[in-house]
ChimeraX commands (.cxc) that place a marker at each C-alpha (Angstrom):
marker #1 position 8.33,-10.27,-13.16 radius 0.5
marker #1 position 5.05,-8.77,-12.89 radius 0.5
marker #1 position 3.61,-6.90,-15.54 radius 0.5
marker #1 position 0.50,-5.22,-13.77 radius 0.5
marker #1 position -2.47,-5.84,-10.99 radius 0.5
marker #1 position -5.67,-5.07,-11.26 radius 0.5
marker #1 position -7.79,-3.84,-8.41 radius 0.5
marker #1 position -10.93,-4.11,-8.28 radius 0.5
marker #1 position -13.10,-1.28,-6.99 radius 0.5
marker #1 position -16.60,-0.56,-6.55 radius 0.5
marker #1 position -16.57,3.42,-6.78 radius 0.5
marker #1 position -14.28,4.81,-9.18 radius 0.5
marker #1 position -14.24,8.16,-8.45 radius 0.5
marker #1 position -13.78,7.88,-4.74 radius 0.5
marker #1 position -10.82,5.13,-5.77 radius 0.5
marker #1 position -9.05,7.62,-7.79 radius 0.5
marker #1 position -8.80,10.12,-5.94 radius 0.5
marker #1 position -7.31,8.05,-2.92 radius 0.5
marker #1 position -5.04,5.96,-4.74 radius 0.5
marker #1 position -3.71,9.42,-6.79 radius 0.5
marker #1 position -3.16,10.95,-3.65 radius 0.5
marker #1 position -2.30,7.45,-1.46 radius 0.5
marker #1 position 0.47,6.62,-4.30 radius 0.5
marker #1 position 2.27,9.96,-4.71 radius 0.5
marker #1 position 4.68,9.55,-2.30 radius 0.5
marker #1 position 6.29,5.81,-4.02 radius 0.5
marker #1 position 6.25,7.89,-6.93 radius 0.5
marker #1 position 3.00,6.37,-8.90 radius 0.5
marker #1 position 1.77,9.04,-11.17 radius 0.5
marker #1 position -2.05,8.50,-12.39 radius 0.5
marker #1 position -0.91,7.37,-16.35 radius 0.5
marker #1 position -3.95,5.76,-17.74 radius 0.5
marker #1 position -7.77,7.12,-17.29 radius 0.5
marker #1 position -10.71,5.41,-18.95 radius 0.5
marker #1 position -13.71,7.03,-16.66 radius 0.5
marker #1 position -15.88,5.25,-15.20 radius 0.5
marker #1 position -14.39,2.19,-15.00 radius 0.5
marker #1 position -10.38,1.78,-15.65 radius 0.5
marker #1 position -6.94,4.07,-14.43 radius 0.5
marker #1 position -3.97,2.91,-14.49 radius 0.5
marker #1 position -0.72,4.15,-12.30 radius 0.5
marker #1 position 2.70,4.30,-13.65 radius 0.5
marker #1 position 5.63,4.04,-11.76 radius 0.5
marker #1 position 8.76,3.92,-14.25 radius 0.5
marker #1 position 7.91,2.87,-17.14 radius 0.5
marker #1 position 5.17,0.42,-16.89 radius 0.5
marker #1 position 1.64,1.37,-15.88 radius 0.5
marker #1 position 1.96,-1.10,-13.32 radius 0.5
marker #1 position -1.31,-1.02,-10.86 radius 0.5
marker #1 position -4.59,-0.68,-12.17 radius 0.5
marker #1 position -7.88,0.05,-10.22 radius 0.5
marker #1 position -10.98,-1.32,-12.51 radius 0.5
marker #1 position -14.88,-0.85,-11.48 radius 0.5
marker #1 position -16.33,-4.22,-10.97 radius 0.5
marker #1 position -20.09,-4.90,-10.44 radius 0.5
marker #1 position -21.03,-6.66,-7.02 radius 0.5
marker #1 position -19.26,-6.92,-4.21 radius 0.5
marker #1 position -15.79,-6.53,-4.07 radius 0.5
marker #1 position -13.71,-9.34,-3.42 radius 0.5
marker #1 position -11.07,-8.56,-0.59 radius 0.5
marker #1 position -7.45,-8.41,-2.02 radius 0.5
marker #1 position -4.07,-7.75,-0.35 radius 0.5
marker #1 position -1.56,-5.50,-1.65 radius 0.5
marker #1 position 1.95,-5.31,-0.65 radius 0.5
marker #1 position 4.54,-2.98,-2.07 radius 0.5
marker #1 position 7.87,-1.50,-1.48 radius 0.5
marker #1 position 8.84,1.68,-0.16 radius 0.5
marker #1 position 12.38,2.78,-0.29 radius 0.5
marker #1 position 12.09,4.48,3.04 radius 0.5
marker #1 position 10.09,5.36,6.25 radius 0.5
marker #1 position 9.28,8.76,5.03 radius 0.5
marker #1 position 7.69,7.44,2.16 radius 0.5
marker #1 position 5.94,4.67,4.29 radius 0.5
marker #1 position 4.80,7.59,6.58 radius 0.5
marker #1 position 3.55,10.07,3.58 radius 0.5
marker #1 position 1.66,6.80,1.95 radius 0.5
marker #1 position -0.05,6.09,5.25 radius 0.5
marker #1 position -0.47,10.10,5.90 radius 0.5
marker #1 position -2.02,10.84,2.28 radius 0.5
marker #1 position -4.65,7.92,2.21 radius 0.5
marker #1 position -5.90,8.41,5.79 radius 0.5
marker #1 position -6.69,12.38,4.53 radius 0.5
marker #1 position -7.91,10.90,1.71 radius 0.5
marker #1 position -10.46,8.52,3.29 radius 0.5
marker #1 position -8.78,5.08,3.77 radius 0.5
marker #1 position -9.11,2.96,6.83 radius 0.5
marker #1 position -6.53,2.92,9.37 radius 0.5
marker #1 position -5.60,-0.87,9.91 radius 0.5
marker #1 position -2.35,-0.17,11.54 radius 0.5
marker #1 position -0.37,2.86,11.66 radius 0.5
marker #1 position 3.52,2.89,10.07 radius 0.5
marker #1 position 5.54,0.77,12.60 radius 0.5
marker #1 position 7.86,-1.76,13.17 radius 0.5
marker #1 position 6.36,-5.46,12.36 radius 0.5
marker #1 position 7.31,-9.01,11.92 radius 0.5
marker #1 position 7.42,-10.49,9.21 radius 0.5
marker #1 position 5.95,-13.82,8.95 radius 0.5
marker #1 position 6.36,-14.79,5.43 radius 0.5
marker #1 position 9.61,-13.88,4.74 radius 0.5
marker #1 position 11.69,-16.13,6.77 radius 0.5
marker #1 position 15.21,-14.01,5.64 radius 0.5
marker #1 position 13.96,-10.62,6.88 radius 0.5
marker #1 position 12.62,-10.55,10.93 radius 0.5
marker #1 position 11.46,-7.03,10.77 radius 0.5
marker #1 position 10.02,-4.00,7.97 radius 0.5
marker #1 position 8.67,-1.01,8.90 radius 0.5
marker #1 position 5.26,-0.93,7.32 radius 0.5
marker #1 position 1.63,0.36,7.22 radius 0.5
marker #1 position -1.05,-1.39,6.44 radius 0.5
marker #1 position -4.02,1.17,5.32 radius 0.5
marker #1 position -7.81,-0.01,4.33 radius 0.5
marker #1 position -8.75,1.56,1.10 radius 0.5
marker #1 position -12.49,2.52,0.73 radius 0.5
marker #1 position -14.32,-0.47,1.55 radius 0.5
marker #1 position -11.92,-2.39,4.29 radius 0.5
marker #1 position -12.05,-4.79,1.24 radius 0.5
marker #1 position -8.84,-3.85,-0.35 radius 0.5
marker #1 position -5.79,-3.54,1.76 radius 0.5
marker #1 position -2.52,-1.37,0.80 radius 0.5
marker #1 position 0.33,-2.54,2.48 radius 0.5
marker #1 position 3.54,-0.54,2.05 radius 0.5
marker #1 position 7.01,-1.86,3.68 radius 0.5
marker #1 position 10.31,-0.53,4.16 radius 0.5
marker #1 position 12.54,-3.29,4.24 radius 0.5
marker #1 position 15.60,-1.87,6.36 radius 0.5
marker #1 position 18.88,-3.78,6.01 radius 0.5
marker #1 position 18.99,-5.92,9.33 radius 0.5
marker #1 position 22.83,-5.48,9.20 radius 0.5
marker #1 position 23.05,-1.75,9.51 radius 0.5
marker #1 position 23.85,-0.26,13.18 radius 0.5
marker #1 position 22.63,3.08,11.87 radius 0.5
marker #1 position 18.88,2.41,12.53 radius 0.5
marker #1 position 18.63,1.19,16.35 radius 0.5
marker #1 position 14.89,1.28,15.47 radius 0.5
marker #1 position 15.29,-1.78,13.17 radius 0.5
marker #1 position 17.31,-4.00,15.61 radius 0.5
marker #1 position 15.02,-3.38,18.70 radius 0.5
marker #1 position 12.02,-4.80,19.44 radius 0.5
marker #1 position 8.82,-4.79,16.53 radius 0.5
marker #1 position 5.97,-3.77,17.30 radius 0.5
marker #1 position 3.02,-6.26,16.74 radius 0.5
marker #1 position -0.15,-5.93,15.12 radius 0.5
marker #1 position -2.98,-7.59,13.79 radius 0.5
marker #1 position -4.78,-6.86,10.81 radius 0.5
marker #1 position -8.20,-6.93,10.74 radius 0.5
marker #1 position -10.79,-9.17,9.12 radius 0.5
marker #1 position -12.21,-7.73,5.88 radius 0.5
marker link #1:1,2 radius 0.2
marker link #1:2,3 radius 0.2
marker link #1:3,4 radius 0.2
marker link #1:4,5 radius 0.2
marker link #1:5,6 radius 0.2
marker link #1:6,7 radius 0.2
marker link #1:7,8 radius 0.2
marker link #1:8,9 radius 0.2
marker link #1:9,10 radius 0.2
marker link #1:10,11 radius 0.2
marker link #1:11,12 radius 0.2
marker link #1:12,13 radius 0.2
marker link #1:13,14 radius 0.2
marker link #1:14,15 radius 0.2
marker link #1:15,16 radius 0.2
marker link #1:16,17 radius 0.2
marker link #1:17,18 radius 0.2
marker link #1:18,19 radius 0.2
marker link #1:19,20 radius 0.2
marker link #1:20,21 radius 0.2
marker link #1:21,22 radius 0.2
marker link #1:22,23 radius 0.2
marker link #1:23,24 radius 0.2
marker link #1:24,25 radius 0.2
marker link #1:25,26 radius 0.2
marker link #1:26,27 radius 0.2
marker link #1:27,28 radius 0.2
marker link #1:28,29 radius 0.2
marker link #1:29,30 radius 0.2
marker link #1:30,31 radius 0.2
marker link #1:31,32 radius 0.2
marker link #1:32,33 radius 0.2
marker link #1:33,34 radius 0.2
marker link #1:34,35 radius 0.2
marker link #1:35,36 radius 0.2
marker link #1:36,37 radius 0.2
marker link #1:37,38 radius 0.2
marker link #1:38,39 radius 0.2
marker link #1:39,40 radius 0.2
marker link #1:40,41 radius 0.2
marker link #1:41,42 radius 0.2
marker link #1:42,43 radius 0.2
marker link #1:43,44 radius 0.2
marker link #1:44,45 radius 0.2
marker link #1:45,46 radius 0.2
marker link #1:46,47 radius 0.2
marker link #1:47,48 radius 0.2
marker link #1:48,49 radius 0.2
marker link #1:49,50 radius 0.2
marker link #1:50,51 radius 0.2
marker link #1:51,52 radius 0.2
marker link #1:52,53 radius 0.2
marker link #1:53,54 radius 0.2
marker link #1:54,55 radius 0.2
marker link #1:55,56 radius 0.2
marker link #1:56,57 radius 0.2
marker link #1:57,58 radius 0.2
marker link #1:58,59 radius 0.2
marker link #1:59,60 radius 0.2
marker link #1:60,61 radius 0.2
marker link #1:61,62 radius 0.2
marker link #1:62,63 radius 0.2
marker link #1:63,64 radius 0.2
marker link #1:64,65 radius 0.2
marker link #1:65,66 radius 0.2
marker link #1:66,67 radius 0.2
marker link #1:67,68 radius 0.2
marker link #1:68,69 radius 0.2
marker link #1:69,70 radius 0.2
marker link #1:70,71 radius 0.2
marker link #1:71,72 radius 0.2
marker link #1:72,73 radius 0.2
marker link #1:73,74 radius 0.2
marker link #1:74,75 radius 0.2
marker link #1:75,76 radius 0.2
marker link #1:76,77 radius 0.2
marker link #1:77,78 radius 0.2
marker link #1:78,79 radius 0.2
marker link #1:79,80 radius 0.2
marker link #1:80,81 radius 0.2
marker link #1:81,82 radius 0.2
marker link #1:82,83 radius 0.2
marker link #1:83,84 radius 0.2
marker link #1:84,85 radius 0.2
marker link #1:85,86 radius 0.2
marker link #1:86,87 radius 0.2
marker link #1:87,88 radius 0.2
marker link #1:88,89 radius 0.2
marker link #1:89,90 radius 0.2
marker link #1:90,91 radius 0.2
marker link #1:91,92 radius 0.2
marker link #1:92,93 radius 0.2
marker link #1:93,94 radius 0.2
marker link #1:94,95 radius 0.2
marker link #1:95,96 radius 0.2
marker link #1:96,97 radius 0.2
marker link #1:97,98 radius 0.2
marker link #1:98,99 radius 0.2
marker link #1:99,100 radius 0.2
marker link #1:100,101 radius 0.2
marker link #1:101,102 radius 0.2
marker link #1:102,103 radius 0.2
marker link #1:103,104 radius 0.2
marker link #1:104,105 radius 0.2
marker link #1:105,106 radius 0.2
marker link #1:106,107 radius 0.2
marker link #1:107,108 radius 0.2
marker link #1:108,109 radius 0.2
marker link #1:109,110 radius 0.2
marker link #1:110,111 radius 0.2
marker link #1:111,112 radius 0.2
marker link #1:112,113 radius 0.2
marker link #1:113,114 radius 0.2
marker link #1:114,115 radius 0.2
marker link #1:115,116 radius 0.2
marker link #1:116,117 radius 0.2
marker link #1:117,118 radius 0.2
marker link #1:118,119 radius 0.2
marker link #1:119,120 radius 0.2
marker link #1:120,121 radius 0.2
marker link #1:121,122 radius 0.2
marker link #1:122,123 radius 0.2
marker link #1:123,124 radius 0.2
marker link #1:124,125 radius 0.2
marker link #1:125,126 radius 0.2
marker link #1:126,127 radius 0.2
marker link #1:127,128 radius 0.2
marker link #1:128,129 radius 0.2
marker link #1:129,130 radius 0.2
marker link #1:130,131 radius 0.2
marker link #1:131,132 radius 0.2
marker link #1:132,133 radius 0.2
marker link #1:133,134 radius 0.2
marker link #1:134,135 radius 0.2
marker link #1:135,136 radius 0.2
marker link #1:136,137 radius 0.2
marker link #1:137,138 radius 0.2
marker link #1:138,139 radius 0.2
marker link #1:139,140 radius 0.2
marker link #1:140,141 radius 0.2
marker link #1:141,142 radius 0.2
marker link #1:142,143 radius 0.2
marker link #1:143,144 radius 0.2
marker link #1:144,145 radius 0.2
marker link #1:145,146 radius 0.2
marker link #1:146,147 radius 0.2
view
């Protein structure tokens, strides 16, 4: 199990706001705050994703993290592109390519800040259930951008 990730970021104010506001809707509430360099999000009881200020350039990084539905997925997405992420592909049907036992999730993939750090957020619907015709029709592809 994973304790916690760090982040890196390159303007901390700018970060927080966006990931306060981005995380809201998977239920992250800002825990931690050690201005200008260092917050922490809690979801449950673990402060669980960090953002920390590093000098330089950032290095890109890849984020992916569960959302228990496609409302949340949408309100993620929503929130960071009013807060001033990049748009690297809208919530959506995909393909998944890593994980062999699950064809399809319903996912965004958002650019925070910088196009150096991407968010991912997935929905992973179960592939059995009739109730979603969404999740056993087609996916809809898309490719991520470089960073």
């Amino acid at each position: 199990m994973i304790e916690h990730v760090s982040v890196p970021i390159s303007n901390f104010k700018k970060s927080k706001e966006l990931y306060t506001a981005a995380l809201k809707p998977l239920g992250y509430v800002l825990q931690r705050d050690f201005p200008p360099q260092a917050a922490g999000f809690c979801e449950g009881e673990s402060t669980s994703l960090w953002i920390v200020k590093k000098p330089g350039k950032v290095q890109p990084i890849h984020v992916a993290m569960r959302g228990k539905n496609k409302k949340v997925v949408q309100q993620f997405h929503a929130n960071a592109m009013k807060a001033g992420a990049k748009d690297n592909g809208a919530p959506g049907f995909r393909r998944n390519t890593a994980m062999t036992t699950m064809p399809r999730s319903y996912s965004t993939s958002t650019a925070i800040i910088s196009r150096r750090v991407i968010l991912e957020i997935r929905h992973l619907p179960n592939p059995r259930a009739k109730s979603d015709p969404e999740a056993l029709a087609g996916c809809v592809k898309t490719s991520v951008g470089r960073q």
